[in-house]
C-alpha positions in Angstrom: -6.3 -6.1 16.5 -5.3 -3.0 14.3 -2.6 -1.3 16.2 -1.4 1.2 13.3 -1.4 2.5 10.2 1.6 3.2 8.1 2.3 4.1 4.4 4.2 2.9 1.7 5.2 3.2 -2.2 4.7 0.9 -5.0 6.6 1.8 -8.1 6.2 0.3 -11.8 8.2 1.1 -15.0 8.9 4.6 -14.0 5.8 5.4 -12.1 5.2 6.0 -8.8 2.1 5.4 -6.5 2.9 6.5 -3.1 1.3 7.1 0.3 -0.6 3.6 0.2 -2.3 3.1 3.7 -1.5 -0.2 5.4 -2.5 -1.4 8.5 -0.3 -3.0 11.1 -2.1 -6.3 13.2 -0.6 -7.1 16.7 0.2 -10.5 16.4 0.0 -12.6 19.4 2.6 -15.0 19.9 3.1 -18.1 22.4 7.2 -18.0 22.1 8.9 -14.8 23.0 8.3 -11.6 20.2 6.7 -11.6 17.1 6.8 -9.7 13.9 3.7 -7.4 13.6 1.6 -8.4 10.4 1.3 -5.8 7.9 -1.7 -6.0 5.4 -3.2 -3.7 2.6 -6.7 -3.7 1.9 -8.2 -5.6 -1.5 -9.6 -2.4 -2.6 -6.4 -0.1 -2.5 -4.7 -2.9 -4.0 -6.8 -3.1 -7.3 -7.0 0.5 -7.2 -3.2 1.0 -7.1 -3.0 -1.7 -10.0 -5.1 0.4 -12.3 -3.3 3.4 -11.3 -0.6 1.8 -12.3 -1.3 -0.2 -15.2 -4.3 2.1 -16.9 -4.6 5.7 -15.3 -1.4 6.8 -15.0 0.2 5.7 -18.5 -3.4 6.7 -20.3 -3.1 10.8 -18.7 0.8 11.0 -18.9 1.3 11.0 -15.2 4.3 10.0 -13.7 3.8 10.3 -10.0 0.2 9.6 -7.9 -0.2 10.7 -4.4 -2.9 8.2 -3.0 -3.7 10.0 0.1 -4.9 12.9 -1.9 
């Protein structure tokens, strides 16, 4: 079950991709507490790796904010 949503940053030779949505699964355990699992989806992933890798270098941009 999806109990959040939190953000992060990924940064690359100078550029900066930030705001990336993840979402946080409550994990159930059967001994004591558990770290929450935190996963980002496969589609912001590849689109932060072209940000990264062809956008941002191509238009001269140094930092991207992905929630906008």
């Amino acid at each position: 079950m999806i109990i959040g949503i939190e953000y992060t940053k990924r940064v690359k030779n100078g550029l900066v991709v930030k705001n990336i949505p993840y979402k946080i699964h409550d994990k159930p355990c059967d001994e004591g507490c558990c770290k929450n699992d935190k996963t980002i989806g496969i589609r912001d992933k590849l689109r932060v790796n072209w940000l990264l890798n062809v956008f941002m270098p191509s238009k001269n941009i140094t930092v991207f904010d992905y929630k906008y």
